[in-house]
N, C-alpha and C positions, 0 to 999 in steps of 0.2 A: 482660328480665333484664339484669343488670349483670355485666360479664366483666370477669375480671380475670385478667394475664398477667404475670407474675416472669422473668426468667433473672437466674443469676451474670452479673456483667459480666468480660468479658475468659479465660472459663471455660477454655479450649482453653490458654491459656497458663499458668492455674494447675493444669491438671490435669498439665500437662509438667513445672511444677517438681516438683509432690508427688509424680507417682507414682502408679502406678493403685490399690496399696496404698490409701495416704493421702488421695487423692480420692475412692475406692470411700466412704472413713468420713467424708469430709466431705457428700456428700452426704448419705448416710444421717441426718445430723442437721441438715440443709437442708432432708430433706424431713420429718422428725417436727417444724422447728420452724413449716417453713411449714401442715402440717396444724393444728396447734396453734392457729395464728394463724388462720386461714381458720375453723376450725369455733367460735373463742371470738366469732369475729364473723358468725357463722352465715349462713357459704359452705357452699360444697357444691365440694373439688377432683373435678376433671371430669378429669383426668391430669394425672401429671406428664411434662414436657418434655424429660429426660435433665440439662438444667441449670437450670430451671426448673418451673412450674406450668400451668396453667390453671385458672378458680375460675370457679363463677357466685355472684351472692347476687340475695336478692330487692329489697336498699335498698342505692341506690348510695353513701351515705355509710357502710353498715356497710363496702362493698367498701372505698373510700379509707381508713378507719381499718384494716381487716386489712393490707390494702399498707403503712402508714407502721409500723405496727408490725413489721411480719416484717422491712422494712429496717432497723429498729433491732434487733430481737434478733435476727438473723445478725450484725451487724458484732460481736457479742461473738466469734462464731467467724472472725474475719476476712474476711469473705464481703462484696464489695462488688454489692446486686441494686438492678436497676431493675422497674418496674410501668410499663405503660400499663393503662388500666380504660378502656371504652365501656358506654353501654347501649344496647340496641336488643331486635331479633326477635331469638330463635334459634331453630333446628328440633333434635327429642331426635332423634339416631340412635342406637339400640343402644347405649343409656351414654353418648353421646359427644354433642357438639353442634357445628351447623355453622352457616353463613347468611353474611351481608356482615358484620354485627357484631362475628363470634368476628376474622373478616378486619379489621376497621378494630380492635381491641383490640390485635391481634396485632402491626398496621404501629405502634399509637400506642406500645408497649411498646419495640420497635424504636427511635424516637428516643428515646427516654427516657435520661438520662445517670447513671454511679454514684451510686446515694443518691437517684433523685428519681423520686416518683411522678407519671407526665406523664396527663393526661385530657382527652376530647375535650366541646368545646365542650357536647355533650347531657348530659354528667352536671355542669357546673357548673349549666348552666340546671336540670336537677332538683334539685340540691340548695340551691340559693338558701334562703334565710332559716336555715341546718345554721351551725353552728361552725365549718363549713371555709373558708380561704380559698384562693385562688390567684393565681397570678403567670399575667400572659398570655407565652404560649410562641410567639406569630405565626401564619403562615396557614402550611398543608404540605400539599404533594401526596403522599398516602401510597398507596400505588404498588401498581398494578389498582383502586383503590377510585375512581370519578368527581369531580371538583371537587378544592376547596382545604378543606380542613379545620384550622378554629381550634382549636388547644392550648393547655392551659394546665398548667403545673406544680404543684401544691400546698406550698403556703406551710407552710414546718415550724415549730412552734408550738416 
């Protein structure tokens, strides 16, 4: 399965300027746009995160095109989000899914900077010969997961 992981960037500070009011409504249309997005590229959201997502898909280029899109139609709402995406195992628990995968999605999502969908070395290798390009992001130690893990950034068309 192919995971894919969203947060607002910098969330906790935009939630203090707006307001719980005004944040309570900005979410709410964060998360009808990220469902939007996720299901037109046929994910399946697995939760949402309080400032983000979680998604599986079954083709790790649908995942990358759902993330590049959902970063652009938030920023209409002024909403600055990052994506890491993995694929690997996952185990279903009771709706929910677990394993080292959902954990190295989670850490790649983490580096990930405003505006830029970041992915680990196993989804460029599967998507080779796709439409997609990307920029190498270097080697990273993502933190409880073993070794050095090559990232890369997706190259925005």
């Amino acid at each position: 399965s192919t995971i894919l992981f969203t947060d607002i960037v910098a969330s906790t500070e935009l939630a203090a300027m707006l307001g719980d009011h005004r944040w309570r409504n900005l979410l709410d249309a964060h998360d009808r746009e990220t469902r939007r997005q996720i299901e037109r590229f046929g994910g399946h959201v697995v939760k949402t995160t309080g400032d983000g997502v979680m998604a599986t898909f079954d083709q790790p280029r649908n995942a990358v095109h759902a993330a590049s899109a959902l970063l652009q139609a938030l920023l209409v709402h002024g909403v600055e989000v990052r994506a890491g995406i993995h694929t690997g195992e996952i185990e279903l628990r009771d709706g929910d899914i677990s394993g080292i995968a959902v954990n190295i999605a989670s850490r790649v999502d983490g580096l990930a900077e405003a505006g830029e969908v970041l992915v680990s070395r196993t989804v460029v290798d599967v998507v080779t010969g796709s439409d997609l390009e990307f920029d190498d992001h270097g080697m990273h130690v993502l933190t409880g997961v073993p070794g050095e893990w090559q990232l890369y950034a997706l190259r925005q068309q």
